[in-house]
C-alpha positions as CSV (number, residue, x, y, z in Angstrom):
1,X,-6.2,91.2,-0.6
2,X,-9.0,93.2,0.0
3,X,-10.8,92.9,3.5
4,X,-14.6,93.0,4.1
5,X,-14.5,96.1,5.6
6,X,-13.0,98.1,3.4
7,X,-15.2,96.6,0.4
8,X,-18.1,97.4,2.6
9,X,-17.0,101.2,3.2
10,X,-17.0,101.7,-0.8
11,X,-20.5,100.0,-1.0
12,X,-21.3,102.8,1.8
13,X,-20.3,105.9,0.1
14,X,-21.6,104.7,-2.7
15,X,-25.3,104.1,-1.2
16,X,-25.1,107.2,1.2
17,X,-22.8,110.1,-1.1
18,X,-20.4,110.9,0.7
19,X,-17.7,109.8,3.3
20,X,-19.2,111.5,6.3
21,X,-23.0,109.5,5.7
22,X,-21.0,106.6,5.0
23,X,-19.2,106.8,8.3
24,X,-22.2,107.6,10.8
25,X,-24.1,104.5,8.9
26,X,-20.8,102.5,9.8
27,X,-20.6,103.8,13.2
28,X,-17.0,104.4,12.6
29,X,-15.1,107.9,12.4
30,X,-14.6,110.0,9.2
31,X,-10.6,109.5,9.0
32,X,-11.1,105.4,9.8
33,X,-13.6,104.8,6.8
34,X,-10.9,107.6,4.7
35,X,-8.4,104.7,5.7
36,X,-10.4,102.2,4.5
37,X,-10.7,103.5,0.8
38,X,-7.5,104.9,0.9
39,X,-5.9,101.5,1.5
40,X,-8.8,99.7,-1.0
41,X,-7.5,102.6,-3.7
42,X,-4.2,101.2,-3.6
43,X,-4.6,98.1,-3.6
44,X,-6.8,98.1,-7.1
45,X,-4.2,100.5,-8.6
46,X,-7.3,103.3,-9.4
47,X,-9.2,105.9,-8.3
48,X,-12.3,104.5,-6.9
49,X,-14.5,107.6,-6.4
50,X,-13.7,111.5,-6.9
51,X,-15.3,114.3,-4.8
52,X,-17.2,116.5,-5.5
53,X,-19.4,119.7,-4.2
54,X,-22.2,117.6,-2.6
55,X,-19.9,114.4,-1.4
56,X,-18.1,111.5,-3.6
57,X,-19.3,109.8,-7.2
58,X,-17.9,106.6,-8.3
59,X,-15.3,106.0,-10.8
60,X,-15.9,103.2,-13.4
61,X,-13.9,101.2,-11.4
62,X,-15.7,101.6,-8.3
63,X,-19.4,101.2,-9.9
64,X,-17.6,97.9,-11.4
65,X,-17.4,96.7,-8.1
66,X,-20.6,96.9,-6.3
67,X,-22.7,94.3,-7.6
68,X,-20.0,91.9,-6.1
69,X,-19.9,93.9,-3.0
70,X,-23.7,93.9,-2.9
71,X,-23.7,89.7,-3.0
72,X,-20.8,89.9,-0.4
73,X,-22.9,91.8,1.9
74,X,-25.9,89.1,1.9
75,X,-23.3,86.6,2.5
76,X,-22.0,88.2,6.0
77,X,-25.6,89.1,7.0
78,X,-26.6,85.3,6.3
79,X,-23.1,84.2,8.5
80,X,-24.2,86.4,11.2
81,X,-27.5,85.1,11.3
82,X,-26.7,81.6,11.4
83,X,-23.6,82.5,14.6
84,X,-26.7,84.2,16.5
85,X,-29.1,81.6,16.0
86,X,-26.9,78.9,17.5
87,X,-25.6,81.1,20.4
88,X,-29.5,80.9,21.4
89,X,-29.4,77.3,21.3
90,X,-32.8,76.7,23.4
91,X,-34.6,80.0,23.0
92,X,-35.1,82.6,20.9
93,X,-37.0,82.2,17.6
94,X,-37.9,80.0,14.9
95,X,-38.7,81.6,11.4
96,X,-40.4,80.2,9.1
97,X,-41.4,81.1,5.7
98,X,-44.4,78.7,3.7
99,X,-46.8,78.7,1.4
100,X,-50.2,79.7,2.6
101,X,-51.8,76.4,1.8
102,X,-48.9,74.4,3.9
103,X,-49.0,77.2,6.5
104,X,-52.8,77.1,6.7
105,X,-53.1,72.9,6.5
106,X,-50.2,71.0,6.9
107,X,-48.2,72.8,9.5
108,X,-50.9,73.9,12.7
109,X,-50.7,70.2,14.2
110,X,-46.5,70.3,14.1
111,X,-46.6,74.1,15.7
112,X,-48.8,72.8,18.7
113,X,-46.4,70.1,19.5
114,X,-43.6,72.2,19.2
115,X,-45.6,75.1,21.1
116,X,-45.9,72.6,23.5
117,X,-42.8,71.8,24.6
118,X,-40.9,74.6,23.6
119,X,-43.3,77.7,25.3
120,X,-40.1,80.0,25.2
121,X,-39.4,79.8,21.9
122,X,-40.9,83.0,19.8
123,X,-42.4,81.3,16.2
124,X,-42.3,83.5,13.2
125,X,-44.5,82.1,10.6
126,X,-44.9,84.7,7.1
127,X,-47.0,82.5,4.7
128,X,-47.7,83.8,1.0
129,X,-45.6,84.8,-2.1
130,X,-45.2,87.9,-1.5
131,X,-42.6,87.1,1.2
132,X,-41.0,84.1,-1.1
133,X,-38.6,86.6,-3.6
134,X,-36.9,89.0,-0.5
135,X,-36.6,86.1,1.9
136,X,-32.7,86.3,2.9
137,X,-31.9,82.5,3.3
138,X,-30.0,83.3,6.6
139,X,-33.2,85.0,8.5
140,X,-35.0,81.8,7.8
141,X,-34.4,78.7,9.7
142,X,-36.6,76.7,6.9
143,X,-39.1,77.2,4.0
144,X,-41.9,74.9,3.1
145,X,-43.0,75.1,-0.2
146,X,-45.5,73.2,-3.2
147,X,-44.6,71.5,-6.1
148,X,-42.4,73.7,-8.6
149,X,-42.9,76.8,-6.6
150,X,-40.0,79.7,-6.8
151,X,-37.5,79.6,-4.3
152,X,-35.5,82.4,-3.3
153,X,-31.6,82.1,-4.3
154,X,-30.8,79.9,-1.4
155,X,-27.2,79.6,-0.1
156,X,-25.4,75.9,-0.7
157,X,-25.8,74.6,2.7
158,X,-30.0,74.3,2.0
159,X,-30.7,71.6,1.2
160,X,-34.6,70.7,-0.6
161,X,-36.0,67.2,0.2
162,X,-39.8,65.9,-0.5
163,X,-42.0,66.5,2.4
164,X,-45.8,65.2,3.0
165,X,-47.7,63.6,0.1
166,X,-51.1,63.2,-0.5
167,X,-54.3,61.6,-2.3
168,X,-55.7,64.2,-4.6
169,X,-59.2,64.2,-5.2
170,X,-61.7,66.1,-7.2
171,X,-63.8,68.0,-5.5
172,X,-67.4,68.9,-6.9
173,X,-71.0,70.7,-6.2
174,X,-72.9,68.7,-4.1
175,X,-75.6,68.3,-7.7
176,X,-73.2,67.6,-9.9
177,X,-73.2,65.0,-12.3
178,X,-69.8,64.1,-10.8
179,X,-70.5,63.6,-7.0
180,X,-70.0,60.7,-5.2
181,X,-68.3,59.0,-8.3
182,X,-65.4,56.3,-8.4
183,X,-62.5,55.8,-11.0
184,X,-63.6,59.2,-13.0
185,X,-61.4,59.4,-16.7
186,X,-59.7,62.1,-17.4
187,X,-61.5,62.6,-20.6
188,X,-65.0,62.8,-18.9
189,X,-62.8,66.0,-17.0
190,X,-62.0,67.8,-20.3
191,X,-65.9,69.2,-20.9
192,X,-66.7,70.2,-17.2
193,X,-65.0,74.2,-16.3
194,X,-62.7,74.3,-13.8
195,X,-61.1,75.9,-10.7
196,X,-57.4,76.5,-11.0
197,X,-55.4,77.6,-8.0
198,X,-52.5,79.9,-9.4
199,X,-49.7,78.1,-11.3
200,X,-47.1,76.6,-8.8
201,X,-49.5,75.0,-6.8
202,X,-48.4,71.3,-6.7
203,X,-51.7,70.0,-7.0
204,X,-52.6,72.0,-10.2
205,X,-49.0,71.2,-11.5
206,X,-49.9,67.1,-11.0
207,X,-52.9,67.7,-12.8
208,X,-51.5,69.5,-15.8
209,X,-48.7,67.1,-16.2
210,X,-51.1,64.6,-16.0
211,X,-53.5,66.3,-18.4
212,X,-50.4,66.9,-21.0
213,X,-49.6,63.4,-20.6
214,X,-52.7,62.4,-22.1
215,X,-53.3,64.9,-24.6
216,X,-56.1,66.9,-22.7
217,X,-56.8,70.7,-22.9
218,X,-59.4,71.4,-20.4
219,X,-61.9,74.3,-22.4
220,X,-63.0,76.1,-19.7
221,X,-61.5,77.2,-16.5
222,X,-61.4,80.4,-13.6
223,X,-57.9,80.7,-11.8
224,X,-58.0,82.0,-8.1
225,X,-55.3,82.9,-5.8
226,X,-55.8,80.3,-3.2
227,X,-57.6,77.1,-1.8
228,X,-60.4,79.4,-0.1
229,X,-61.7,80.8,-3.4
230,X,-61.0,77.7,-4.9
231,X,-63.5,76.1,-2.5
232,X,-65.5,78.8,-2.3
233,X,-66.3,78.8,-6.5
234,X,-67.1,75.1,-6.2
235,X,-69.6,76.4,-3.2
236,X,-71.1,78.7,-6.0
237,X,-71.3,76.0,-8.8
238,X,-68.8,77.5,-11.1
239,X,-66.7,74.2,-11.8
240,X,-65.1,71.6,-10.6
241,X,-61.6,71.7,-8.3
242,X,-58.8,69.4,-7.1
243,X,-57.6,69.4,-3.5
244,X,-55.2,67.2,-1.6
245,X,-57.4,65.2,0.9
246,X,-56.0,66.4,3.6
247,X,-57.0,69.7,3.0
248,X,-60.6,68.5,2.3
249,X,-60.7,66.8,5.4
250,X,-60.1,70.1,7.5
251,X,-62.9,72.1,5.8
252,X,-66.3,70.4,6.8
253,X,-67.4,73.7,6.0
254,X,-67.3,73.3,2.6
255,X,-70.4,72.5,1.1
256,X,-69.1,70.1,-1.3
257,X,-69.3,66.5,-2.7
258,X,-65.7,64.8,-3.7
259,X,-65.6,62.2,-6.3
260,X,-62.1,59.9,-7.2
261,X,-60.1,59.7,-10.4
262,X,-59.2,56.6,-12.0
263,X,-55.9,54.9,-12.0
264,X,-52.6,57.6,-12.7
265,X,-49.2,59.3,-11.9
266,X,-49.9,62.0,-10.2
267,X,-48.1,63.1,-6.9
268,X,-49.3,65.9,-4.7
269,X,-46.1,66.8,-3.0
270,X,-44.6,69.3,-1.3
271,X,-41.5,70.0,-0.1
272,X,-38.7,71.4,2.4
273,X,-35.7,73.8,2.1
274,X,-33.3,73.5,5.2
275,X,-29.7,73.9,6.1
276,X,-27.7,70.8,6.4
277,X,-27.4,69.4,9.9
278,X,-24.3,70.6,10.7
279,X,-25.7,74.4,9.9
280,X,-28.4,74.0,12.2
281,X,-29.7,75.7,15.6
282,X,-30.7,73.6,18.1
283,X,-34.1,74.5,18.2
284,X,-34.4,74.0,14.4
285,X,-33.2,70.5,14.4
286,X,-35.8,69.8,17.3
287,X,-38.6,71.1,15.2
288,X,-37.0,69.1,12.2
289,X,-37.5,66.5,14.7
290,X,-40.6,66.4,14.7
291,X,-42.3,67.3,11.4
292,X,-40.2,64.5,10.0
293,X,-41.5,61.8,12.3
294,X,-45.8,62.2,12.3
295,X,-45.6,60.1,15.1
296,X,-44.5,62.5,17.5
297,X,-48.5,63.7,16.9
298,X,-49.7,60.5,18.4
C-alpha cells in the first residue's frame, strides 16, 4: 500500500518539475524523495513520470493520480489542523468565517463575552463570500451562515444546526404609504419596487418562498450586495426592504419607518457549521458555550 509520503512526493514533482524542486519544497534530500517514487513505481507496476532536459513530465498514469492525491493533501492539512488546535487547548486562536450580516449583527455581543473572559485568545473573524468557496474546513473552528447560503465542501465531522431566528419585518420610507402599518397582504407588496439583498440571503429566500407560495411576482425591484445598501436605498426612497428585527433594532441611524406583515410561514434563520464535540478544541466548545445559551449575555 501506498504511504502518504510517497503519494505526496509525486504530487510534488508534478507541481514543481522536477525531483530536485520537489525535494527542497519537501525539505528532504534528492536520493530520499528518488526513494519515494522509486518504491511508489513499483508498487503501481508503471512508469510514473519520465525525464527529461528541463526535469520530469508525468506519465498517464501519474496525471491519473493527482486529483486523488490533491483531495488527500486537504485531508492531512485539515488533520493537522485539528491536532494543533487541541494541543493549544486554552490559547491560541479562534477562526471564524461568517457572513457579513451575522458578522456585522448577530455575533459582536457573543465576541465581547468571550473577549472577556478569554483576553489571550487571538479571534480571527473573515466575514463576506469571497472567503466562503477557499475556506479549508480544518483552518476554521466554525462558520455561521444565512438561509441556503453555499458552504464550502465541509469534512463529515461538521455538523450544520439552526442557529438564531428572527421576526422579519418590512422596512419602508418614513412617507410611504406603508409606514407604521399592521397585518400588511402580500398582495398590496406585489405593486410597490423593492430592495433585494443578493440571493442567499435568508431573509430574501423567506420572502421568495413565501411570495411563490402565493403566486406573487413582485414587478419591480433593485438587488444590492448587502444590508447597508439595502438600508441605504430605502433612505433614498427607491423601494421598500425586509430586514430581520434585530438588525433594525441596531441601526437607529436609519432613517426609516417599519411596518408588519400579516399572518405567514416565513422563517428568518440562520445557521451554524461546527465539528462534532468530540472534534473540538477547548476554546471552541467554550465559545459554542456560549452563543448557544443567550443567557450568558445577561
Amino acid at each position: 500500500m501506498a504511504d502518504d509520503e510517497q503519494l505526496l512526493s509525486l504530487l510534488a514533482i508534478a507541481e514543481h518539475g522536477s525531483i530536485s524542486a520537489a525535494a527542497e519544497h519537501l525539505h528532504r534530500g534528492q536520493s530520499a524523495i528518488s526513494e519515494r517514487l522509486r518504491k511508489l513505481t513499483e508498487l503501481v507496476g508503471e512508469p510514473l513520470y519520465t525525464r527529461e532536459i528541463n526535469g520530469v513530465k508525468l506519465t498517464q498514469a501519474g496525471a491519473v493520480l493527482i486529483p486523488d492525491i490533491e483531495r488527500l493533501r486537504r485531508v492531512l492539512r485539515d488533520i493537522d489542523s485539528i491536532i494543533a488546535r487541541r494541543q493549544r487547548l486554552m490559547e491560541g486562536e479562534l477562526n471564524i468565517v461568517s457572513t457579513s450580516l451575522i458578522a456585522n449583527y448577530y455575533l459582536p455581543p457573543f465576541l465581547t463575552r468571550f473577549r472577556q473572559q478569554y483576553p489571550g485568545i487571538n479571534l480571527y473573524i473573515k466575514s463576506g463570500e469571497r472567503y466562503w468557496k477557499d475556506a479549508a474546513a480544518g483552518e476554521v473552528d466554525v462558520f455561521f451562515y444565512e438561509g441556503d447560503s453555499d458552504l464550502p465542501e465541509l469534512p463529515d465531522y461538521f455538523e450544520s444546526v439552526p442557529w438564531q431566528d428572527n421576526e422579519i419585518v418590512i422596512v419602508t420610507p418614513l412617507q410611504h404609504p406603508l409606514a407604521g402599518r399592521q397585518n400588511v397582504s402580500f398582495e398590496e407588496l406585489e405593486s410597490y419596487p423593492i430592495i433585494w439583498r443578493e440571493p442567499g440571503s435568508a431573509v430574501r429566500g423567506a420572502i421568495e418562498k413565501e411570495f411563490r407560495r402565493r403566486g406573487i411576482v413582485p414587478r419591480h425591484f433593485i438587488e444590492v450586495a448587502d444590508i447597508e445598501s439595502v438600508g441605504t436605498m430605502i433612505n433614498a426612497n427607491l423601494g421598500i426592504g425586509f430586514m430581520s428585527k434585530r438588525v433594525l433594532d441596531k441601526r437607529s441611524d436609519w432613517q426609516v419607518a417599519t411596518a408588519t406583515l400579516e399572518s405567514h410561514q416565513m422563517v428568518c434563520l440562520n445557521f451554524m457549521a461546527a465539528p462534532q464535540p468530540d472534534r473540538r478544541s477547548i476554546m471552541l466548545q467554550k465559545f459554542l458555550e456560549m452563543i448557544e445559551n443567550p443567557e450568558n449575555l445577561t
